[in-house]
Backbone as CSV, one residue per row, in Angstrom:
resi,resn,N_x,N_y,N_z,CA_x,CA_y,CA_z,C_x,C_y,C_z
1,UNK,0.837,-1.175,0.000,0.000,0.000,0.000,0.890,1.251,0.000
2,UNK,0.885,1.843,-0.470,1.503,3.554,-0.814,1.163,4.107,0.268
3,UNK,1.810,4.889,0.401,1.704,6.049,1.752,2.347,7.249,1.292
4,UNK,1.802,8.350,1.454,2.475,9.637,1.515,3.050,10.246,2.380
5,UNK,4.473,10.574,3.204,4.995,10.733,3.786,4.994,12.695,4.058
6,UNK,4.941,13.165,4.826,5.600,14.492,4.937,6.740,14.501,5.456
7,UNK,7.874,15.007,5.159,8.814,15.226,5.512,9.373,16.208,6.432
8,UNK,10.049,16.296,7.942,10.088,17.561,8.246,11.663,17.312,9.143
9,UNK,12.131,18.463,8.986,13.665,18.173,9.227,14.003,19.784,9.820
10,UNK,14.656,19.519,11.272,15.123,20.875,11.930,15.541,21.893,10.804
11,UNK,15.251,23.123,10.879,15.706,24.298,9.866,16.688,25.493,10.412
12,UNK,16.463,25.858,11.568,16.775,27.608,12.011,18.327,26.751,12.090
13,UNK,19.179,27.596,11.624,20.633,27.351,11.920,21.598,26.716,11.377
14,UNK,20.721,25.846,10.204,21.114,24.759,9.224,21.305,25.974,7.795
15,UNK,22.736,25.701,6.935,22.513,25.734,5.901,21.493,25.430,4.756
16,UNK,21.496,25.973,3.612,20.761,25.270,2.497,21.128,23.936,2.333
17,UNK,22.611,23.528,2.387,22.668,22.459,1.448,22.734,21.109,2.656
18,UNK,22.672,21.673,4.235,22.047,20.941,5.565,20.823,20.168,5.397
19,UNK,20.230,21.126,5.057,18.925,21.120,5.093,18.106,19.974,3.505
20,UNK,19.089,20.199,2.444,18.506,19.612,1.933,19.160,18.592,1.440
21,UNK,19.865,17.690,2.359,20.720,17.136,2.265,19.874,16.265,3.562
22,UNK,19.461,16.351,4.552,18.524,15.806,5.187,17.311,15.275,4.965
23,UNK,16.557,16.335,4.023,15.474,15.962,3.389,15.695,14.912,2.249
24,UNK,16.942,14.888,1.557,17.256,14.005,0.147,16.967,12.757,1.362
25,UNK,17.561,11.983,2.499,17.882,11.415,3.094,16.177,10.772,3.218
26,UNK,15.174,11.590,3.592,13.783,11.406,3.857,13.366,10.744,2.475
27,UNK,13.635,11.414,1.683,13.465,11.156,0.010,13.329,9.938,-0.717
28,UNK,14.894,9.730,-0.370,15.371,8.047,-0.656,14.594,7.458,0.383
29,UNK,14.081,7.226,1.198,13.788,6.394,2.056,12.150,6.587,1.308
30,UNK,11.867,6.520,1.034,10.389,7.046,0.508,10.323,6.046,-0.910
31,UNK,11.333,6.259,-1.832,11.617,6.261,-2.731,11.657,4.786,-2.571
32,UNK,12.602,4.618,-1.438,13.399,3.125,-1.099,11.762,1.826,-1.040
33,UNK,10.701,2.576,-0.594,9.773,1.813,0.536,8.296,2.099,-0.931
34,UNK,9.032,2.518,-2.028,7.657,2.809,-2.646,6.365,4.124,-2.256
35,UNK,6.705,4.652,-1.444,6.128,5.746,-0.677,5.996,6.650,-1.881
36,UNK,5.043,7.486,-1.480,5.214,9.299,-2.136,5.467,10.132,-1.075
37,UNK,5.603,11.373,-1.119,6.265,12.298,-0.278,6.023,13.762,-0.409
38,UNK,6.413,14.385,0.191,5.917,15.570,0.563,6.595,16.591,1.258
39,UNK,7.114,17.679,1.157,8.171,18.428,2.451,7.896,19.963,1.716
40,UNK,7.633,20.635,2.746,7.179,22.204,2.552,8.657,23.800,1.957
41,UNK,9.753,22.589,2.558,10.973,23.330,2.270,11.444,24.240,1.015
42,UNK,11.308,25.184,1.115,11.619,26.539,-0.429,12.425,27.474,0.546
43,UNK,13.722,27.178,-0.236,14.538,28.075,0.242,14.194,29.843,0.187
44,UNK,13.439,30.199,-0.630,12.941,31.274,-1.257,11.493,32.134,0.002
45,UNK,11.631,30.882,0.502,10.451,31.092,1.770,11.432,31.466,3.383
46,UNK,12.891,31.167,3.136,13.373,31.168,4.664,14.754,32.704,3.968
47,UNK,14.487,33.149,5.179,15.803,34.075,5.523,16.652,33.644,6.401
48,UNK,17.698,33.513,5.052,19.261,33.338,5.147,20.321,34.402,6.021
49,UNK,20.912,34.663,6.861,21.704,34.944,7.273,23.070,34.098,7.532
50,UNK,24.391,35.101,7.042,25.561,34.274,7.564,25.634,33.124,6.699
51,UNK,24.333,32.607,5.527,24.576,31.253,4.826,23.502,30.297,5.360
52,UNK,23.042,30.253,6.803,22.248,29.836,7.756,20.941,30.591,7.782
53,UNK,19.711,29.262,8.030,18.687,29.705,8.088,18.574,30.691,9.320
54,UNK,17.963,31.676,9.664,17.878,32.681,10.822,15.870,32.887,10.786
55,UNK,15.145,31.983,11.522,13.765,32.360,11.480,13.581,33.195,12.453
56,UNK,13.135,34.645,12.509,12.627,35.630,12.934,11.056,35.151,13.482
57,UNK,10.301,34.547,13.093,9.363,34.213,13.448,8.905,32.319,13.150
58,UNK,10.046,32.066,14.505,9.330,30.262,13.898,7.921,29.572,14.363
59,UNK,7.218,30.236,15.111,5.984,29.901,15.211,4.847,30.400,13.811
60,UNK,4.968,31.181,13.110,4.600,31.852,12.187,4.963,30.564,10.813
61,UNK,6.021,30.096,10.896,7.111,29.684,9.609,6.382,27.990,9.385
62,UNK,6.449,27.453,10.849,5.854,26.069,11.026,4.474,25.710,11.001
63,UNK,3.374,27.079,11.229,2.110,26.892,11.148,1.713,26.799,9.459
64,UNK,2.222,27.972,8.851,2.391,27.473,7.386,2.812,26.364,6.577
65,UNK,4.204,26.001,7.387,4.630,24.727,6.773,4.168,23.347,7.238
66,UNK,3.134,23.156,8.252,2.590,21.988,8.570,1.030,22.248,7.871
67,UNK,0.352,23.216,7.438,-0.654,22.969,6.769,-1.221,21.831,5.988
68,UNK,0.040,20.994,5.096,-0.603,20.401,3.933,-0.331,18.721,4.603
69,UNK,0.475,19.037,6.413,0.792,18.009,6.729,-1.009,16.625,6.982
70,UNK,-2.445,17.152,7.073,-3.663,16.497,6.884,-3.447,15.806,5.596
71,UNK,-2.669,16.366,4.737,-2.678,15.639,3.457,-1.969,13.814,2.632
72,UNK,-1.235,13.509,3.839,-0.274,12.785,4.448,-0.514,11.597,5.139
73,UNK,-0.463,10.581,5.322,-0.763,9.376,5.938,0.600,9.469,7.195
74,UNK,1.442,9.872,7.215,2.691,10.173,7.998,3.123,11.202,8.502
75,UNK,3.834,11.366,9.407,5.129,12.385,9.123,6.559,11.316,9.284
76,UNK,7.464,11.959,8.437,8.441,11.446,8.695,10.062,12.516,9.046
77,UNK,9.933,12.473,10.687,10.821,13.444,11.505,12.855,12.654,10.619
78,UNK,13.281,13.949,10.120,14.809,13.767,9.614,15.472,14.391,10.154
79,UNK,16.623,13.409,11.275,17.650,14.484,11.444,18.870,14.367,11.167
80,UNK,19.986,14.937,11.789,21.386,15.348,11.460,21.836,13.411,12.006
81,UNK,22.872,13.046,11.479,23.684,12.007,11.935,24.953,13.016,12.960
82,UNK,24.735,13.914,13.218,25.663,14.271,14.172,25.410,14.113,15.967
């Protein structure tokens, strides 16, 4: 049976290529299991400082980006191997 996964992976403090380098990680595993998938991440949506995400308002940032999470049979939490 297919499942649609959302993807959601720590952001404030992480680079771009952190960040989506975590999510690729969610990806393949999706990919791996036959899944579809889902992750709200647009770099074009977060302010960058220093190279690093810097959210000014992360209660604001996550209510938007969990919206389409009803859409989803999952979530699937990605983090750092550090």
């Amino acid at each position: 049976m297919i499942k649609r996964w959302y993807l959601s992976t720590p952001m404030n403090g992480k680079t771009e290529k952190e960040i989506q380098a975590a999510l690729q990680r969610g990806v393949n595993w999706c990919i791996k299991n036959n899944d579809e998938f889902y992750y709200p991440y647009n770099p074009n949506n977060a302010e960058f400082v220093n190279g690093k995400v810097a959210d000014p308002s992360p209660i604001k940032m996550l209510s938007k980006a969990i919206a389409p999470m009803d859409l989803c049979d999952g979530v699937l939490y990605v983090g750092s191997y550090e």
